[in-house]
C-alpha positions in Angstrom: 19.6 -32.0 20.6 20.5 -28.9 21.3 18.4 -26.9 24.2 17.0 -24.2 21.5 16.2 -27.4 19.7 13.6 -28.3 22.5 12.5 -25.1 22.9 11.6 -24.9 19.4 10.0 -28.5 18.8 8.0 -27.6 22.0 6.7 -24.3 21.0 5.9 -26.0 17.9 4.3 -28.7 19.1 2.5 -26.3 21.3 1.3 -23.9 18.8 0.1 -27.0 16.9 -2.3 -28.0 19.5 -3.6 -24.7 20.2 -5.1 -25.1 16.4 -6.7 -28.5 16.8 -8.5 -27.2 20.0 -12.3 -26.7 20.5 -13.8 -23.7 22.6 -13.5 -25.1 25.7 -9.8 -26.6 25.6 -9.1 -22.8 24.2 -10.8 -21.0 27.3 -9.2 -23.2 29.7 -5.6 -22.2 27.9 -6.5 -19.0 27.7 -7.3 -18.8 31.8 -4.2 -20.9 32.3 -1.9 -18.3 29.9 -3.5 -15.2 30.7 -5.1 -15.3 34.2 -8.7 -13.9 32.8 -11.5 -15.4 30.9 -11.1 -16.0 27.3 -12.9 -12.4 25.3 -15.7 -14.0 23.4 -13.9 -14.2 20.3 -14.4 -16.3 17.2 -12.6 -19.4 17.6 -9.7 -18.7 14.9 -9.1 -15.7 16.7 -8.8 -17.2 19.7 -6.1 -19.9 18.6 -4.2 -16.7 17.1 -3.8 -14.8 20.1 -2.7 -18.1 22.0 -0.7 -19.2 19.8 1.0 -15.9 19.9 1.4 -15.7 23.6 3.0 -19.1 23.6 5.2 -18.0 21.1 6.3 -14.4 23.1 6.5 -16.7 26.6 9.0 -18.9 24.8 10.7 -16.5 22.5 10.0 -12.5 23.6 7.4 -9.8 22.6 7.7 -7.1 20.1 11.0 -5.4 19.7 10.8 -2.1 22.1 10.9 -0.2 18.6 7.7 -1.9 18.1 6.1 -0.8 20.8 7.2 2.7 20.6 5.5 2.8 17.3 2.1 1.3 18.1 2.4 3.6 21.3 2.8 6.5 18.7 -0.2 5.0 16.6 -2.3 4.7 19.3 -1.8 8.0 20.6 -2.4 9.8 17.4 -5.8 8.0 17.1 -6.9 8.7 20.5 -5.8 12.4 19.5 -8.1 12.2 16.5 -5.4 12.7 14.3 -4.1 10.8 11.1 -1.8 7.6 11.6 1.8 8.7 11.0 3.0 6.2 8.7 6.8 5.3 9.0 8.8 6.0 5.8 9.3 3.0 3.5 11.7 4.9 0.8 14.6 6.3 1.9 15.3 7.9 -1.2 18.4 10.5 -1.1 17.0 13.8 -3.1 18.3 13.8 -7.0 17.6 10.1 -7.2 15.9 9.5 -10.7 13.4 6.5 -10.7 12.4 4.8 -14.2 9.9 2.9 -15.4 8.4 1.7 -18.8 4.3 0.8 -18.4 2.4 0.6 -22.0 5.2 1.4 -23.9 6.0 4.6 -22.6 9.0 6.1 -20.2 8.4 7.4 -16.6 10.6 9.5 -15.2 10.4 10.2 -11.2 12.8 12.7 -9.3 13.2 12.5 -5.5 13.2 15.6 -4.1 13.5 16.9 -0.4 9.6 17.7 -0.7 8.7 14.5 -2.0 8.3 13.8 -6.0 8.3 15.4 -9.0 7.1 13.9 -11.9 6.2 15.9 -15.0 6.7 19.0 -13.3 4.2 18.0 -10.2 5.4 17.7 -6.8 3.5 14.3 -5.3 4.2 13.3 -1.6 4.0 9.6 -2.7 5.2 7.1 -4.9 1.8 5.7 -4.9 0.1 8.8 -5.7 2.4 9.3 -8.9 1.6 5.2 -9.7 -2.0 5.8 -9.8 -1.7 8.6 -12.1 0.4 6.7 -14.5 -2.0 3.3 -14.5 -5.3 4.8 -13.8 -5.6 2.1 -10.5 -4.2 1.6 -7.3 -0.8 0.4 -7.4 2.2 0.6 -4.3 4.2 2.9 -5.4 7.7 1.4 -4.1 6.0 -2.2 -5.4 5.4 -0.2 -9.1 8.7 1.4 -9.4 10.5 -2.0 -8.2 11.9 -0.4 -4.7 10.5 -3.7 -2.6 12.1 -6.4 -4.8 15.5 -3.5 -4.2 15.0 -3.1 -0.2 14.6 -7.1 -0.1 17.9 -7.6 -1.6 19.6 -5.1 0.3 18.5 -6.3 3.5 19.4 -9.9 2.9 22.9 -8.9 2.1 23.2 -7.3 5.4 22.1 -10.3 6.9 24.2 -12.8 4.9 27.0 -10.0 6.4 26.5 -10.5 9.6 
């Protein structure tokens, strides 16, 4: 067996006990893990954020493009200020999106503003989804863009 093998079965085994525990076996973890008392958190909780630790001790944190963001997130809330939101369509402008719902064509038009549709410049896809169902729909979801980004990023992996 391999030595990422172990590393693996261990963390799994690991995590796996961290979800049978009771309060006290997690609050002893916890002091081992962390060095402080255990927050008084509901139990689930609690076996989440262990497990999680155990899992970055054994295989790394968040990616440093990660933190960056929730850095930006956090400072934009303590600023009072509206989450930016990182872009999920990276549409090139003049890209025509299609779709049928009840029967009846939908034509979208990227633009470098946003989205037209009818004549009516939206800033999202979702926006523009809602007006054409009545209900809240995602936008990249309603136009089929996630079942598109999905593919494309597991053919860059199967690449590598």
């Amino acid at each position: 067996m391999a030595d990422s093998d172990k590393v693996h079965e261990t963390l799994a085994a690991q995590v796996a006990k961290i979800m049978t525990m009771n309060n006290t076996q997690l609050n002893h973890t916890w002091k081992e893990l962390l060095g402080t008392d255990a927050p008084p958190l509901h139990t689930k909780i609690l076996r989440q954020r262990l497990a999680w630790k155990v899992q970055e001790k054994a295989l790394g944190g968040l990616s440093d493009l990660a933190k960056k963001r929730l850095l930006q997130v956090k400072q934009s809330i303590l600023k009072g200020k509206k989450t930016p939101r990182a872009k999920t369509c990276h549409l090139p402008a003049g890209t025509r999106l299609m779709r049928e719902y009840q029967h009846e064509e939908h034509e979208v038009v990227v633009t470098n503003e946003g989205f037209e549709y009818r004549g009516q410049l939206y800033k999202s896809l979702t926006a523009i989804a809602k007006v054409i169902t009545g209900s809240q729909w995602n936008g990249p979801a309603f136009f089929g863009l996630r079942k598109e980004q999905q593919k494309q990023s597991s053919r860059r992996r199967k690449r590598k």
